[in-house]
C-alpha positions in Angstrom: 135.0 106.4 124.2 135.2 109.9 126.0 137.9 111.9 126.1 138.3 115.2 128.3 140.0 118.1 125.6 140.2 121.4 126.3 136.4 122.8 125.9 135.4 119.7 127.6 134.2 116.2 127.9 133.4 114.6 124.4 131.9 110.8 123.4 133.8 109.8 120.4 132.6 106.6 118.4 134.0 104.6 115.5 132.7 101.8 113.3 134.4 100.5 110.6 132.0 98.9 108.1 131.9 96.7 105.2 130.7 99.0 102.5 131.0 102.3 100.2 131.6 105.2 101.9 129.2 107.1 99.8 126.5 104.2 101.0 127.6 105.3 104.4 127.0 108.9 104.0 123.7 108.6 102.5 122.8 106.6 105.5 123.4 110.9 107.5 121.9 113.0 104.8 119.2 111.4 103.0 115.6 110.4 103.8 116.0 106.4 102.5 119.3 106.0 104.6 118.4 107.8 107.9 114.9 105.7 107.6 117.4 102.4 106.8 118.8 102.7 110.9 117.5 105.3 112.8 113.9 106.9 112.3 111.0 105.4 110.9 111.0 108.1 108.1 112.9 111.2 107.7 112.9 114.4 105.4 116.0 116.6 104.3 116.8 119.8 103.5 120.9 119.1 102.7 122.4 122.4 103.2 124.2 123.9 105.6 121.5 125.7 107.7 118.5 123.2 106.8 116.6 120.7 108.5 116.4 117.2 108.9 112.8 116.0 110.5 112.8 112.7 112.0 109.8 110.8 112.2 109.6 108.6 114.9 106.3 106.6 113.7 104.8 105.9 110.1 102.0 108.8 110.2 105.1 111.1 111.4 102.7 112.5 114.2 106.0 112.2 116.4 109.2 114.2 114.6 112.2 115.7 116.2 114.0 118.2 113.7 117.8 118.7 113.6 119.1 122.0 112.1 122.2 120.9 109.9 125.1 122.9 111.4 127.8 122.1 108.6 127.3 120.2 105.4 130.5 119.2 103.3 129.8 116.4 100.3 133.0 115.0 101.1 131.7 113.1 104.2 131.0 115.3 106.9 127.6 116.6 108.3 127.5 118.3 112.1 123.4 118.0 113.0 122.6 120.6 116.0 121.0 117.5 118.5 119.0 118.5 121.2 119.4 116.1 124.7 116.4 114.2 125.2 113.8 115.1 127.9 116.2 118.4 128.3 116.7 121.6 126.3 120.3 121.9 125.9 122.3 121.6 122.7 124.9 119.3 122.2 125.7 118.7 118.5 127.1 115.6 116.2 129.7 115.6 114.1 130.2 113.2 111.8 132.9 111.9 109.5 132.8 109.4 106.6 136.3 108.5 105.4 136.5 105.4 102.7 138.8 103.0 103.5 140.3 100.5 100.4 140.7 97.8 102.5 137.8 97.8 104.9 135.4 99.2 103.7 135.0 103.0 105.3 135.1 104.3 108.5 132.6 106.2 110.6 133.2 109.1 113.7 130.6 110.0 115.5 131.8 113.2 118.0 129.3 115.1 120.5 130.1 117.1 122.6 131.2 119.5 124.4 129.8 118.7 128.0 130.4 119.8 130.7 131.6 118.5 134.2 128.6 118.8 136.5 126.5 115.8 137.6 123.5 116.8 135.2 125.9 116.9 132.4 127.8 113.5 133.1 124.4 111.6 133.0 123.3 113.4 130.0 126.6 112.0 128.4 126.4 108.5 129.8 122.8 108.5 128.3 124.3 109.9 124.6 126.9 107.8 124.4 125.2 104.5 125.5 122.3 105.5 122.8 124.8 106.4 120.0 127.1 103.3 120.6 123.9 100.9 120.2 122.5 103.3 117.3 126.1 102.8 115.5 125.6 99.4 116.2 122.1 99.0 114.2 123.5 100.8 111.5 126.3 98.7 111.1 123.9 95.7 111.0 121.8 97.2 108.4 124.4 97.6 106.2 126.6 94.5 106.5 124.3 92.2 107.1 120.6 93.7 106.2 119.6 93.4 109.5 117.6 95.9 111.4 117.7 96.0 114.9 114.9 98.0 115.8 111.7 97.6 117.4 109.5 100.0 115.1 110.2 100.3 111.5 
């Protein structure tokens, strides 16, 4: 979804997924949960003000590192994300909240961006990459299957 607020044009995603939040969360601030959906391998520093280094391939000759804006053990982690092929910031928030019923819920925010052309495709790109990303990692952890091409 993407909703215009006051500083601007945001992509805001939601999964609900069958399993424990703190599953969930490990799956944003830990090396074997990152590694589970979204880079090959990953290390972590898990602070606010460290770094997470994604490794794109097994030798991890290809890494992109995030610096972790906000850190809070409760379920929310904002990584500083840099747009691809560009060199503009636009960070991720994300929220894990349980949920008895269903299992726990998951928001992915990025934004702000802005209302130039540039800025719309850059959006259209994020959100179309993060909705399919979301995707994968609900796979992985309902039904143990990993969507990915390289792992």
């Amino acid at each position: 979804m993407i909703k215009r607020e006051d500083d601007g044009i945001w992509i805001v995603l939601h999964e609900t997924i069958a399993c424990h939040h703190d599953e969930l969360f490990s799956c944003l601030t830990t090396p074997d949960g990152l590694s589970r959906w979204f880079p090959v391998t990953a290390r972590v520093d898990l602070r606010t003000g460290g770094q997470i280094v994604l490794g794109w391939d097994k030798s991890f000759s290809r890494t992109s590192t995030i610096t972790i804006l906000e850190y809070k053990p409760d379920g929310h982690i904002t990584w500083d994300w840099q747009l691809a092929r560009r060199d503009t910031h636009c960070p991720v928030y994300w929220t894990v909240e349980p949920s008895v019923e269903e299992g726990c819920r998951i928001e992915m925010r990025q934004g702000p961006f802005h209302d130039d052309a540039q800025s719309l495709m850059d959006m259209a790109e994020e959100a179309e990459s993060w909705r399919w990303r979301l995707c994968n990692l609900r796979s992985v952890l309902e039904v143990a299957l990993d969507m990915r091409q390289e792992r």
